[in-house]
Every structure is written in C-alpha cells, then in structure tokens.
N, C-alpha and C positions, 0 to 999 in steps of 0.2 A: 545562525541556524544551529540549533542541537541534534542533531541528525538523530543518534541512538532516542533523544524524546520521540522524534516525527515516526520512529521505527517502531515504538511499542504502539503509540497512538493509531495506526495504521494496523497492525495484529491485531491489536483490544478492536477494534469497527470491526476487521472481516471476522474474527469469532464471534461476534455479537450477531453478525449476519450471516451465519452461519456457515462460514469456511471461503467465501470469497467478497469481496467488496471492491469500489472505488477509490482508490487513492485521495483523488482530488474532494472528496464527499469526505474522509474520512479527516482531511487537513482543514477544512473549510475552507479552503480555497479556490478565487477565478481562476478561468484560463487563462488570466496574466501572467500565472506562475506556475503553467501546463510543463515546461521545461524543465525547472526544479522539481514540482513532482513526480517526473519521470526517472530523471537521476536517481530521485528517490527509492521509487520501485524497482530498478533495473543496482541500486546498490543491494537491497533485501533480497531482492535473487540472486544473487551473487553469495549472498550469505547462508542460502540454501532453506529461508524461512517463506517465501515466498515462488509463486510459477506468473510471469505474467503473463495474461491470457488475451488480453484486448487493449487497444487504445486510440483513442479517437480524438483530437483537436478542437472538432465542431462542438464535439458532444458534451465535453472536457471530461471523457472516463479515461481510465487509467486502470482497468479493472484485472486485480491479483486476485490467485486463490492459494490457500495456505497449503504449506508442505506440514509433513506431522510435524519434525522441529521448529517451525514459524506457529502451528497449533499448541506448543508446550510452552513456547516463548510469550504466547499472544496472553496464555492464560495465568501468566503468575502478575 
C-alpha cells in the first residue's frame, strides 16, 4: 500500500465534492477493507489535512471533510 498515493486520491475526491467526501467511495473499495480505510483517514487527520466526521460499517462511509491545509494539499 502507498499510503501518501491513497492520501492525495482521497483530497483530490473530497475537493471534487466539494470539501467533504467518503473515504471508501473515494479508494473504490468494499467493506472488506473498511479497516484499512479507516487507518487511512484517522492517519490524514492526524496530519491535520483532514476532520473525520462520520463512519458507518453497514454503510461503508468513512466520511472526512477537509481542513484548509488537506484543501491546499488536495488541490496541487
């Protein structure tokens, strides 16, 4: 796994949707890999690019919204 790719891919979809999005929509991945996508998101907010806002199992969201530096990062 390249994490820093899964991490721009992830910014590039919530800027596209306009400042928040789904992790797991934005990886194209099942809830098989609901786990790793969460690591995912919970490493990007930690990196202060990312707020996680929601996340759901059943539903498989994982839904972040961007901080202005995850906004400046998302769009280069």
């Amino acid at each position: 796994m390249n994490t820093p790719e899964h991490h721009q891919i992830i910014l590039k979809h919530a800027v596209a949707k306009g400042g928040t999005g789904n992790v797991m929509e934005a990886l194209k991945w099942d809830v098989s890999r609901f786990d790793e996508g969460f690591a995912i998101a919970l490493d990007i907010q930690n990196l202060d690019y990312v707020k996680l806002l929601y996340s759901n199992f059943n539903k498989n969201l994982i839904v972040v919204e961007l901080t202005l530096v995850g906004l400046a990062m998302g769009r280069e």
